[in-house]
C-alpha positions as CSV (number, residue, x, y, z in Angstrom):
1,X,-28.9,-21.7,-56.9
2,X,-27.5,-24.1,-54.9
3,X,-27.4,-27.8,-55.8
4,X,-29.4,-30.5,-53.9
5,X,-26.5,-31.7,-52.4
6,X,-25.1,-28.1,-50.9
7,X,-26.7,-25.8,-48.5
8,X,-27.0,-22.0,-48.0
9,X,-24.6,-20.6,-46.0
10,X,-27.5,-18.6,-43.7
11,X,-27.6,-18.2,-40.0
12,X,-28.3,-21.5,-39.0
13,X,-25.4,-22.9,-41.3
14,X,-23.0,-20.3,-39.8
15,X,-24.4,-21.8,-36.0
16,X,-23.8,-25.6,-37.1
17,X,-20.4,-24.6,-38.6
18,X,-19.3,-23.5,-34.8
19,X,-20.5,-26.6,-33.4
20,X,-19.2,-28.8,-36.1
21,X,-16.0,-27.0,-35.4
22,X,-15.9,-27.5,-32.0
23,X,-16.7,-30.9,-32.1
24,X,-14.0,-31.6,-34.5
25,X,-11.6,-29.8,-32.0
26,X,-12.7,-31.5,-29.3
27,X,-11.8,-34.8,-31.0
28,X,-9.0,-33.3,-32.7
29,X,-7.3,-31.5,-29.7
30,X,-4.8,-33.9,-27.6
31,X,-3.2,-34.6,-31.3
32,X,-2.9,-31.0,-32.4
33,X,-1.4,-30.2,-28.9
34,X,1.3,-33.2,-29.8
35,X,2.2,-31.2,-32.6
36,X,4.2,-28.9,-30.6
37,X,7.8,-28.9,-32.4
38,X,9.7,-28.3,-28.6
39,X,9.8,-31.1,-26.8
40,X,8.6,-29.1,-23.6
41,X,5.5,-29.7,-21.5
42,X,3.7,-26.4,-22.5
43,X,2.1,-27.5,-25.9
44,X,-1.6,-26.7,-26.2
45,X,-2.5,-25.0,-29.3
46,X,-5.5,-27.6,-30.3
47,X,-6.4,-27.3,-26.5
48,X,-6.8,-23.1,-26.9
49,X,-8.6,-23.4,-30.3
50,X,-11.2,-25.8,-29.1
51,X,-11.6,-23.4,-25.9
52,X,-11.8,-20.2,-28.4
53,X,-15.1,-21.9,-29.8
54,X,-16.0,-23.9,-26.9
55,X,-16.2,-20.5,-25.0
56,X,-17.9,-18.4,-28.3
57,X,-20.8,-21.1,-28.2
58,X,-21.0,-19.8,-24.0
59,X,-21.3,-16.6,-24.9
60,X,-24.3,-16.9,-27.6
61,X,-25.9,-18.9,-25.3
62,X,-25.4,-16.1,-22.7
63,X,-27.8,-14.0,-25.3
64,X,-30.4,-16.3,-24.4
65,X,-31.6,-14.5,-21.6
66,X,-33.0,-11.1,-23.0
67,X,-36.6,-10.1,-24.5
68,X,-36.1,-8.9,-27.6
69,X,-36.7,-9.8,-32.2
70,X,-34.9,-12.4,-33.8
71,X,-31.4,-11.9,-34.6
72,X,-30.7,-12.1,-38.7
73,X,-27.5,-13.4,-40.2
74,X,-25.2,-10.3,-40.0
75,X,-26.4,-9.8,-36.1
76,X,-25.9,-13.5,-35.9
77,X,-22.3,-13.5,-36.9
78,X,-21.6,-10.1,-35.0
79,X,-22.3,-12.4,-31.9
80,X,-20.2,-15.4,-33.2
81,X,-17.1,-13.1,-34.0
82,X,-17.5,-11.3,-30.5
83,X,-17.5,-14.5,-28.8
84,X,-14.5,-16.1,-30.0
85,X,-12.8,-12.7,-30.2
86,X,-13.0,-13.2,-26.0
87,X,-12.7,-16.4,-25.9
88,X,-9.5,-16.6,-27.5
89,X,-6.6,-18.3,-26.3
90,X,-3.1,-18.3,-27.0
91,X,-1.9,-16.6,-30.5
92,X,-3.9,-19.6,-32.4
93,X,-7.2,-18.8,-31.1
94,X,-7.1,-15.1,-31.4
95,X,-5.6,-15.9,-34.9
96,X,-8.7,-18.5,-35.9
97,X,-11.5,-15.6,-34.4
98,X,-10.4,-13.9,-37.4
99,X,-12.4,-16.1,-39.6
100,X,-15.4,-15.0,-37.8
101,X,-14.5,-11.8,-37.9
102,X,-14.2,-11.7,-41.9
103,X,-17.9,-13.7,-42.3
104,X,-19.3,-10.8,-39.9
105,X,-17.4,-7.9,-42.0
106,X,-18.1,-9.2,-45.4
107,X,-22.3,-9.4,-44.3
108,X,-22.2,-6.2,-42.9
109,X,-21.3,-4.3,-45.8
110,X,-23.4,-5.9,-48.1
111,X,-25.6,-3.4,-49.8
112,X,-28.8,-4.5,-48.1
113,X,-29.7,-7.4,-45.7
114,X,-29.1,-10.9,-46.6
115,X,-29.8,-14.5,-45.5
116,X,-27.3,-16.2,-46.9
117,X,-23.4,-15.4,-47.6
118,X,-23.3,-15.3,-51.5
119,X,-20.0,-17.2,-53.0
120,X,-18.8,-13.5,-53.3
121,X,-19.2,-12.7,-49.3
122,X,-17.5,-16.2,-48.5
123,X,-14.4,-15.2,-50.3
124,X,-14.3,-11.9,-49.3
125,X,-15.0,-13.4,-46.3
126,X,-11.8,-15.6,-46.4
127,X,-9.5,-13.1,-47.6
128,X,-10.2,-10.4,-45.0
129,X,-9.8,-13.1,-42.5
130,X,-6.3,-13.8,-43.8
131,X,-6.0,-9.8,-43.9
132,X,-6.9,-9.8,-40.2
133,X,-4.4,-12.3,-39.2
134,X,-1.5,-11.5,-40.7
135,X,-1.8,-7.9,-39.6
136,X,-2.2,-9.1,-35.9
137,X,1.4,-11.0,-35.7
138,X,4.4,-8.6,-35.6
139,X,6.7,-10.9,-37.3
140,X,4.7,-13.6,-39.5
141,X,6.6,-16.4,-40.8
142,X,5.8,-19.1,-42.8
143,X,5.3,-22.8,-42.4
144,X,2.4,-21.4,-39.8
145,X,-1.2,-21.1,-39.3
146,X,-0.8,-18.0,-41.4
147,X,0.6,-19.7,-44.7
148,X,-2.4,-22.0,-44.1
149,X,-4.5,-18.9,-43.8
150,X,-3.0,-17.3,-47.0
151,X,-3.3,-20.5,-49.0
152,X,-7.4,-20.9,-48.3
153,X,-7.9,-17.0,-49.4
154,X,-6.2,-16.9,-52.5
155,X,-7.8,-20.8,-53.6
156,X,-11.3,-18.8,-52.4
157,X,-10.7,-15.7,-54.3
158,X,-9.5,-18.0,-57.5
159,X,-12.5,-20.1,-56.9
160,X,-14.7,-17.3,-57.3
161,X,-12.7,-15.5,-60.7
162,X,-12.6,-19.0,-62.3
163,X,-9.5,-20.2,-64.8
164,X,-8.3,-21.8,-67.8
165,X,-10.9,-24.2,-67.9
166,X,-12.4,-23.5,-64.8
167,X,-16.1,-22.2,-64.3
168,X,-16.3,-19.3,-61.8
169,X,-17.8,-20.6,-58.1
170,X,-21.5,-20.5,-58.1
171,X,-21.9,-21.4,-54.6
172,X,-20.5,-21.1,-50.7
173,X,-20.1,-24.6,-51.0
174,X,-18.1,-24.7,-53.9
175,X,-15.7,-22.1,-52.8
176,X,-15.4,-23.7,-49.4
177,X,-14.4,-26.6,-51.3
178,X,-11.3,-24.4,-52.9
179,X,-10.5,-23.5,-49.8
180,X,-10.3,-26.7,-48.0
181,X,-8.0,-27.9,-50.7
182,X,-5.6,-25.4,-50.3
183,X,-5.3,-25.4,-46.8
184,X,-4.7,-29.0,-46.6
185,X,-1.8,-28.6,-49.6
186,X,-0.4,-25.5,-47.0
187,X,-0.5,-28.2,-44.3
188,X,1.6,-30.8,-45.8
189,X,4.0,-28.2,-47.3
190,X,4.9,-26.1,-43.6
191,X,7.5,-28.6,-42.4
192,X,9.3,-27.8,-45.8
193,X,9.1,-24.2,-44.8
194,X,10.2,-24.1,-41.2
195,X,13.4,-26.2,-40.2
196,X,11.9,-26.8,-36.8
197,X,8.8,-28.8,-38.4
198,X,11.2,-30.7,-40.6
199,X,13.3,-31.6,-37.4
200,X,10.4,-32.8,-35.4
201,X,8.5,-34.5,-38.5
202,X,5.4,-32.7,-37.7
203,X,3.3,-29.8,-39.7
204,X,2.3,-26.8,-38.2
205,X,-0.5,-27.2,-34.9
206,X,-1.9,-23.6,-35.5
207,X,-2.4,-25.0,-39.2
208,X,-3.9,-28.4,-38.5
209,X,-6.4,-26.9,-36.8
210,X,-7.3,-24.1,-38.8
211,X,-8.1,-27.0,-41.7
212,X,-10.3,-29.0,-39.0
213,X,-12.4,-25.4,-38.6
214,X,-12.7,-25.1,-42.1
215,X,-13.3,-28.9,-43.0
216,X,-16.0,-28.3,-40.4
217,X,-17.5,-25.1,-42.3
218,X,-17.2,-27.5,-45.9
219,X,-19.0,-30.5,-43.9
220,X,-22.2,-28.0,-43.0
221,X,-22.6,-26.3,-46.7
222,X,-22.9,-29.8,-48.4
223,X,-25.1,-31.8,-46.6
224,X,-26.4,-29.8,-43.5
225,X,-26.4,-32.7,-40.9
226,X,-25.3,-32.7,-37.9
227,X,-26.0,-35.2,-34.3
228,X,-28.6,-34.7,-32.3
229,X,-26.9,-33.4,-29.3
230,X,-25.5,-30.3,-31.5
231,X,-28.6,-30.0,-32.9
232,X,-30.5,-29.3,-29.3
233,X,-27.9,-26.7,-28.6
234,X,-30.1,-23.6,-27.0
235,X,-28.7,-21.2,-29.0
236,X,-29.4,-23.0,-32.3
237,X,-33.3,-23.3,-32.0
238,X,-35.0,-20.5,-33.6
239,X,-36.1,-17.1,-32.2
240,X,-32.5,-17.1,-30.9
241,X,-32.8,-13.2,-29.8
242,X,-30.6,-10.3,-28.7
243,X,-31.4,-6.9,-28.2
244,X,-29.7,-3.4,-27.5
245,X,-31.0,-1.4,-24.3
246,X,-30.6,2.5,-24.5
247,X,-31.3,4.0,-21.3
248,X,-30.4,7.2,-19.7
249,X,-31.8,6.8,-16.4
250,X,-29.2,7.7,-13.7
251,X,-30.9,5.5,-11.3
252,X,-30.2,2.4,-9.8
253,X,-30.4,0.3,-12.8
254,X,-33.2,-0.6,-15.5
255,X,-32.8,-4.4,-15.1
256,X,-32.1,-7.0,-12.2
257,X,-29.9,-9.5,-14.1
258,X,-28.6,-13.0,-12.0
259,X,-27.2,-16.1,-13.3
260,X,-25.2,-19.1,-12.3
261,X,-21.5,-18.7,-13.1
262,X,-19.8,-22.2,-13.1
263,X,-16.3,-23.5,-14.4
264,X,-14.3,-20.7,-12.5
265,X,-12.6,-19.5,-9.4
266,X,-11.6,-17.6,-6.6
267,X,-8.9,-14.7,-9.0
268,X,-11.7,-14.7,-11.8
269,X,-15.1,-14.7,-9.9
270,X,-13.2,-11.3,-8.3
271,X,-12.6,-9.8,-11.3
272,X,-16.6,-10.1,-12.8
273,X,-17.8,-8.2,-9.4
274,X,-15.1,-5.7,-9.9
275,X,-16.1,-5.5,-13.4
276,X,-20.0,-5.5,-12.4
277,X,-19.5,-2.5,-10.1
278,X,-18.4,-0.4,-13.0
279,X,-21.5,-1.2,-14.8
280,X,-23.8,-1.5,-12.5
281,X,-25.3,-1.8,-8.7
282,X,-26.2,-3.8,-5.8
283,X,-23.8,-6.7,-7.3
284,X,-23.6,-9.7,-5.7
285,X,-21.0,-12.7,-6.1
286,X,-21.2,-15.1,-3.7
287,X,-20.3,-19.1,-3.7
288,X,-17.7,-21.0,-4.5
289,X,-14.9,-22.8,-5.0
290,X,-15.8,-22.5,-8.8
291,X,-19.7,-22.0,-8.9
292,X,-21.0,-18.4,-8.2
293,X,-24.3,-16.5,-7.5
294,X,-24.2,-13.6,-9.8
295,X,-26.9,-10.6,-8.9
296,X,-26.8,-6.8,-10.5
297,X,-28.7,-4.2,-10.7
298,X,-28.0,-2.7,-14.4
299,X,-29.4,-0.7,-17.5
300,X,-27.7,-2.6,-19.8
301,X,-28.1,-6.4,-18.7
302,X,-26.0,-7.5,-21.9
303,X,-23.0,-6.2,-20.8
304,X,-23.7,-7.9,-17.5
305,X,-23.8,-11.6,-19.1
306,X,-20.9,-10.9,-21.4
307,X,-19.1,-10.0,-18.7
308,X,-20.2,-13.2,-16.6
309,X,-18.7,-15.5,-19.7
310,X,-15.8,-13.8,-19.8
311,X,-14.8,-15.3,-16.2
312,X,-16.6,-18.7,-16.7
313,X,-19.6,-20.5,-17.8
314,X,-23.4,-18.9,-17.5
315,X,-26.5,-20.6,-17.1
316,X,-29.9,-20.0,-15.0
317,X,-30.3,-16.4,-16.9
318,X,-33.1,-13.9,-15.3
319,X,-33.8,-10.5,-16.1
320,X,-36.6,-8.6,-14.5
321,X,-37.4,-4.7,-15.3
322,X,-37.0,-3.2,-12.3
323,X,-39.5,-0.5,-10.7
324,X,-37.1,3.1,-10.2
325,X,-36.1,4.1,-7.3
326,X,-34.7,8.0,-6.2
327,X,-32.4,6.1,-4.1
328,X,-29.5,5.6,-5.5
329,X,-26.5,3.3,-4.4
330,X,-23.1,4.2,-4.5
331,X,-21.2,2.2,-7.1
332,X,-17.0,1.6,-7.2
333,X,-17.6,4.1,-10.5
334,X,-17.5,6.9,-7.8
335,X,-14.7,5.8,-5.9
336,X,-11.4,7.5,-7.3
337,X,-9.6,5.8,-9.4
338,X,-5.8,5.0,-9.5
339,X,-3.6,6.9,-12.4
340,X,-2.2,3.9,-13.7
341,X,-2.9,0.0,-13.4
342,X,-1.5,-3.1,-14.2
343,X,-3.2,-6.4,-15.2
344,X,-0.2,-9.6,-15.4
345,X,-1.0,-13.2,-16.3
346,X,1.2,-15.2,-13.7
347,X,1.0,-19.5,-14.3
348,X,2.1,-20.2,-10.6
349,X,0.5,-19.4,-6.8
350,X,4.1,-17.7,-5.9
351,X,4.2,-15.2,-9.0
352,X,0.5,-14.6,-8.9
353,X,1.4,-13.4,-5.2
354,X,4.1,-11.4,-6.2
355,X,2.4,-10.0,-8.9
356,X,-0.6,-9.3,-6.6
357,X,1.6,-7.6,-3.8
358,X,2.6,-5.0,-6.4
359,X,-0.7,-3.9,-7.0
360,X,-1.2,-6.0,-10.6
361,X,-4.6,-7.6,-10.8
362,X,-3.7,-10.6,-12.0
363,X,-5.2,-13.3,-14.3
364,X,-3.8,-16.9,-13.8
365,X,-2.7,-18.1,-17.3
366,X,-0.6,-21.3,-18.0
367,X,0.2,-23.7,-20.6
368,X,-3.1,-25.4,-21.3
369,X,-5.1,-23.2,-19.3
370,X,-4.1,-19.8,-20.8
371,X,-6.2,-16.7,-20.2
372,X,-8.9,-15.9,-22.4
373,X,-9.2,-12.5,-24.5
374,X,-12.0,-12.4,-22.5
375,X,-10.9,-12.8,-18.8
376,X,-7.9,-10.0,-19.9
377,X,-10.6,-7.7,-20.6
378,X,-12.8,-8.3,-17.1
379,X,-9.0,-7.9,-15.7
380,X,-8.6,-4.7,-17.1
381,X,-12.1,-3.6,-15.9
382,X,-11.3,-4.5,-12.5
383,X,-8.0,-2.5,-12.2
384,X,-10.2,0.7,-12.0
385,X,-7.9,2.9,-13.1
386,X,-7.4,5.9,-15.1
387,X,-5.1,4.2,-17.4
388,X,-4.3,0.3,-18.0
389,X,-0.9,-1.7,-18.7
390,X,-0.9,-5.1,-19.3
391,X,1.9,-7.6,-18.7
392,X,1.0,-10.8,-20.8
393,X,4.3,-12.4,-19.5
394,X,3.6,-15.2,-22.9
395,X,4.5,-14.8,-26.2
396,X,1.4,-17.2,-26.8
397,X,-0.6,-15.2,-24.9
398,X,0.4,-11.8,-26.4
399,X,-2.1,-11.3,-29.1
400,X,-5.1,-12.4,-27.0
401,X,-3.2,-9.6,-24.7
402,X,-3.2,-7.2,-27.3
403,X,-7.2,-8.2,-28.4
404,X,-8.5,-7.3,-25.3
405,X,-6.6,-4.2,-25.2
406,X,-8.1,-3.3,-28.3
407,X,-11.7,-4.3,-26.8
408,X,-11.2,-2.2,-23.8
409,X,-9.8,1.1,-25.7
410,X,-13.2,0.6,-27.9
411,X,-15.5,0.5,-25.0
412,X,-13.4,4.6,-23.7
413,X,-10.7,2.7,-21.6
414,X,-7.1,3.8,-22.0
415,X,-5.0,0.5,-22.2
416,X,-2.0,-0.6,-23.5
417,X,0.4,-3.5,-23.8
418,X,3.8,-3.9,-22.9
419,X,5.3,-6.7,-25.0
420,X,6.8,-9.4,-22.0
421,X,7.2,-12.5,-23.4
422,X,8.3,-14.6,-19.8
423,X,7.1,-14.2,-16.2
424,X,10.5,-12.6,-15.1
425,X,9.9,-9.9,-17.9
426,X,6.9,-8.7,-15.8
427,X,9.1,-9.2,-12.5
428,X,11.6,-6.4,-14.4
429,X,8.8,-4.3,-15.9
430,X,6.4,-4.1,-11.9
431,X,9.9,-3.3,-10.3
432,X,10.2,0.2,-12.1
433,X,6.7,1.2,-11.9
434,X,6.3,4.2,-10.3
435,X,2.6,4.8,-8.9
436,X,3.2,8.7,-8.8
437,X,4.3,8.6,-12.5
438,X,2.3,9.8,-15.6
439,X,1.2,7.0,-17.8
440,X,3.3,7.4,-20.6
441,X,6.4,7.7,-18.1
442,X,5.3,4.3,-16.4
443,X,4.8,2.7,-19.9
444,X,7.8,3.8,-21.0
445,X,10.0,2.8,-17.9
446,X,8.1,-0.7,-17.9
447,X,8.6,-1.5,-21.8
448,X,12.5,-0.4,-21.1
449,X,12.8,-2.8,-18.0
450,X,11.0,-5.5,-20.3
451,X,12.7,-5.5,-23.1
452,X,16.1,-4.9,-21.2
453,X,15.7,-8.3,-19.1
454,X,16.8,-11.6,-21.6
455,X,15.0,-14.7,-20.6
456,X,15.9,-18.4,-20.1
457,X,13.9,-21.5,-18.9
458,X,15.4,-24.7,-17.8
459,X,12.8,-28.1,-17.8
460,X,13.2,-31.4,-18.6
461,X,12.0,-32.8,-22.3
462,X,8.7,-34.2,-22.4
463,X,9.1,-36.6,-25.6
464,X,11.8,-37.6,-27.9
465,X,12.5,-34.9,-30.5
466,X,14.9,-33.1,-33.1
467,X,15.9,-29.6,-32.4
468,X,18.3,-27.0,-33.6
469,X,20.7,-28.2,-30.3
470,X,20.6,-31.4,-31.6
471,X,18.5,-34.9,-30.5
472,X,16.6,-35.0,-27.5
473,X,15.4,-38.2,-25.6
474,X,12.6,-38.0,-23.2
475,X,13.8,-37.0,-19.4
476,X,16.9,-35.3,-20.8
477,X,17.4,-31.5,-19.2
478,X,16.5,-28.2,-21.6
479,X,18.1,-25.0,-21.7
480,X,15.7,-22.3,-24.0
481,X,17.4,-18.5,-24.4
482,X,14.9,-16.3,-26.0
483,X,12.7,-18.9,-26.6
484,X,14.6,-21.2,-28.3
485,X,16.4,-24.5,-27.2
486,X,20.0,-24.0,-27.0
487,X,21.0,-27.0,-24.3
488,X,20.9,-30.7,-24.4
489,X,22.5,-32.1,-21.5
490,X,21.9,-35.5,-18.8
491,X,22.9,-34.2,-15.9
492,X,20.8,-30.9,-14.5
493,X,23.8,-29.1,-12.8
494,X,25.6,-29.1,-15.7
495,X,22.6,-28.0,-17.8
496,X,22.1,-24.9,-15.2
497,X,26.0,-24.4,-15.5
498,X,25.8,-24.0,-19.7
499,X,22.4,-22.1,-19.4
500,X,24.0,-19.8,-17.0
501,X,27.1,-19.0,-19.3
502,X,25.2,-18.5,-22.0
503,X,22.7,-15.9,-20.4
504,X,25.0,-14.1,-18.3
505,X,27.9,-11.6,-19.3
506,X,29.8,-8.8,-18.3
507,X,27.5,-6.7,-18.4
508,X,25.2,-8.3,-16.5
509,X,23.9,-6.8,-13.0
510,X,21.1,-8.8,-11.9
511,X,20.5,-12.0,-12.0
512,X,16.6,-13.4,-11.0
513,X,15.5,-17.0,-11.0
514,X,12.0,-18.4,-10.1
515,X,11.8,-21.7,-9.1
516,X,8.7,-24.0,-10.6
517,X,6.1,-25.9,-8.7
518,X,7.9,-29.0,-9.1
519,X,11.8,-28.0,-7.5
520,X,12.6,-30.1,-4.5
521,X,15.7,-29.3,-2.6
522,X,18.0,-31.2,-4.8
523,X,17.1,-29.5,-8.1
524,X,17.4,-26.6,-5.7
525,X,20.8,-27.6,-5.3
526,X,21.8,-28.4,-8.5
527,X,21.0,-24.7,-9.4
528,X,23.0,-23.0,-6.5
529,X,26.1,-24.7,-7.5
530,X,25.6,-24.2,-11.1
531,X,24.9,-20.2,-9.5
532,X,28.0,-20.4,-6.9
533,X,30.1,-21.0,-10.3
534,X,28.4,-17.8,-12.2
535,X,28.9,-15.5,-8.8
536,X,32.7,-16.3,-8.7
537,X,33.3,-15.4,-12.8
538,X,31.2,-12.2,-11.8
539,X,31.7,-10.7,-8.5
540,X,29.4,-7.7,-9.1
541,X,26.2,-9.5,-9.8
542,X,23.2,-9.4,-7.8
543,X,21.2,-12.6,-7.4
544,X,17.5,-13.0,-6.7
545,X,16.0,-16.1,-6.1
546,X,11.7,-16.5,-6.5
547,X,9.7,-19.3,-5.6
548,X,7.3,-18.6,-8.4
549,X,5.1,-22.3,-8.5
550,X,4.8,-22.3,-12.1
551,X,4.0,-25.5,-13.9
552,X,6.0,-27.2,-16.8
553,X,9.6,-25.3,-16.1
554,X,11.6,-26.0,-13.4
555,X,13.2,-22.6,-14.1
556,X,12.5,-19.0,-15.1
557,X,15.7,-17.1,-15.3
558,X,16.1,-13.3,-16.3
559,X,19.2,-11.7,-16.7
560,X,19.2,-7.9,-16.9
């Protein structure tokens, strides 16, 4: 029995605990972002964690538009884990939807249905969710979100047994409360676990905003208040509903769904009516610059919303039951699809282009506007092809990469992922893709050409920091191989010139650079002399030059 001053942790707890959390990230997120231990311009790990919620909260409120029961606590939380799973950004916020994730397993296999997570639930809740996480990172180190992560399961799980002296957890609240504690203590310890944090004199971004979420989930169980403003969210006023639609009519579609699609564009507004004419008929997406029209004829007018805040933010829901028709439209589901298609997150207008001229569909993704789990999946919907390989060209945007490939292979799509970590990755994998070869042949030939091709980005430090090259003041040039910085240097030519040396050998045939949005002629400069020098040591390489537009890196170089 819960004490006066601690709440149960029911359905309307687990909907204040997202907004709470989204709040706190909201206030939280220019800080967390400063966190980042390189002094590069492309930190926004608070900025994709408050979008992971921020975008969850869209699509519950996308659930607002269908007839149907109220939703209890296990259906509740099946919605809150699905909408952060495609809202996720960057490794962090794919990491965080894990939490969800665990709340929603943990209910669901609960003998019987239940209001409330029990202290038992939460920290089976927290321990899956570490589980989860771990799992999803293909080389976990700690100092990160993750020892954070660990630290709050085991406290919840010890919580729960009890100790020496300790009285086993008799409520959600109280193993919150364990919880909380450890992952603050995880926090402060990280920098003495990762050299790079030590350097910078900063703890771990991913972590400081996992203990914000879960401060946020403490702050709900023990005294339930909340403002105003959260508390007038649509989607937390009761008789919140949702309901599944089976129909087998072949027809034109059960339902006439339309809504307003705002907070998009041009790339992602195309995706949705590619992805609507798989589902569905007479689809309409008209408007513009970044507010749509959205009409479709469908059986399953869920599917149709989802879909809609996966490319941006829904409001103005209608559905009407439609009257059947014989007629019968034809939908893109007839027209033959391709054998194999790509979908490649590009960060500038001259590599989305180039990406595009392949034959990729491509979803724009940058630092601090990565692409969603989410707008990967409507990608991959709207390549329309047999098979599916996507090029998240981002380490940080890998695991919301690999999410939505898991998503799509769940709803009968064939998809997999091809592991580039930089945009000229993705140049090397498109330029061996052969649109007459089987899928496993292209997959195979693309994942060779990927992880044949060493990367290198040159930019100029954002802030004064530490690193494992030594100092760095503001305005000073940056060399990164393999993602780490490796050159310190005043004078950009001579920065290109050491980069160069470093990524290019005897062995090296090809040479590509992509130029950023922000290279005038004389950066352009500096880099052909610093390239004049490489050309004479090596007379057999083969030098490509890109204008690729990207932000935050004067530079992409690949060396293959």
């Amino acid at each position: 029995m819960s004490s006066p001053a601690e709440v149960p942790l029911d359905l309307v707890a687990a909907r204040r605990w997202a907004l709470t959390a989204r709040a706190g990230l909201a206030e939280a997120r220019e800080q967390i972002d400063a966190l980042n231990v390189f002094p590069v311009p492309d930190g926004d790990t608070g900025t994709n964690m408050f979008l992971t919620f921020d975008g969850a909260l869209d699509v519950l409120r996308g659930h607002q538009g269908i007839d149907g029961a109220p939703i209890d606590l296990t259906e509740g939380l099946a919605l809150l884990a699905r909408g952060m799973l495609l809202s996720a950004r960057g490794n962090s916020g794919v990491i965080l939807s894990q939490l969800a994730r665990g709340l929603h397993e943990a209910a669901q296999e609960a003998q019987s249905p239940i209001e409330e997570i029990s202290p038992e639930l939460l920290a089976d809740a927290f321990v899956r969710a570490d589980h989860f996480a771990w799992a999803g990172v293909s080389s976990p180190i700690e100092g990160t979100i993750l020892s954070v992560s660990r630290a709050a399961a085991t406290a919840a799980r010890v919580a729960l047994e009890g100790g020496p002296g300790d009285e086993p957890a008799s409520t959600a609240a109280e193993v919150s409360a364990a919880a909380v504690a450890a992952a603050r203590t995880a926090l402060e310890r990280t920098p003495s676990q990762l050299p790079a944090l030590a350097r910078a004199g900063v703890v771990d971004a991913g972590g400081a905003g996992l203990v914000i979420v879960l401060e946020s989930l403490q702050r709900v169980l023990t005294d339930g208040r909340i403002g105003d403003d959260v508390a007038d969210a649509p989607w937390l006023r009761s008789g919140a509903v949702v309901t599944a639609i089976d129909c087998d009519d072949d027809g034109e579609g059960a339902y006439e769904v339309m809504f307003l699609l705002s907070e998009s564009d041009v790339v992602r507004s195309a995706h949705l009516r590619a992805h609507l004419e798989q589902i569905g008929h007479s689809v309409l997406v008209v408007g513009g610059p970044d507010t749509w029209r959205v009409h479709v004829h469908c059986d399953e007018p869920q599917v149709a919303i989802e879909a809609g805040t996966m490319a941006g933010h829904v409001d103005q829901i209608r559905t009407e039951e439609l009257v059947r028709t014989v007629a019968r439209a034809t939908s893109r589901s007839e027209v033959p699809r391709a054998a194999v298609g790509v979908v490649a997150c590009a960060g500038g207008d001259g590599l989305l282009t180039l990406f595009e001229q392949t034959g990729a569909t491509v979803v724009r993704s940058a630092p601090g506007a990565r692409a969603s789990t989410g707008q990967l999946l409507n990608a991959i919907w709207a390549a329309h092809a047999e098979a599916v390989i996507v090029l998240p060209n981002d380490g940080d945007t890998l695991m919301a990469a690999q999410a939505a490939a898991s998503a799509a292979r769940e709803e009968g799509l064939v998809v997999e992922v091809v592991t580039s970590r930089a945009a000229v990755q993705g140049v090397s994998a498109l330029a061996v893709l052969d649109p007459d070869a089987s899928f496993g042949d292209a997959l195979e030939a693309m994942r060779e050409a990927a992880e044949g091709t060493l990367h290198a980005e040159l930019t100029v430090a954002s802030r004064d920091a530490q690193t494992g090259a030594g100092p760095v003041a503001v305005g000073q040039w940056l060399g990164l191989l393999d993602g780490q910085i490796v050159i310190v240097d005043d004078e950009p030519t001579r920065a290109a010139t050491r980069l160069l040396a470093r990524l290019v050998t005897d062995h090296t045939e090809l040479l590509t650079l992509v130029a950023g949005a922000d290279v005038d002629d004389e950066r352009r400069d500096d880099m052909e002399q610093a390239v004049s020098a490489i050309e004479a040591a090596h007379s057999d390489l083969e030098v490509v030059w890109l204008d690729g537009g990207q932000p935050a890196y004067a530079w992409l170089l690949g060396a293959e």
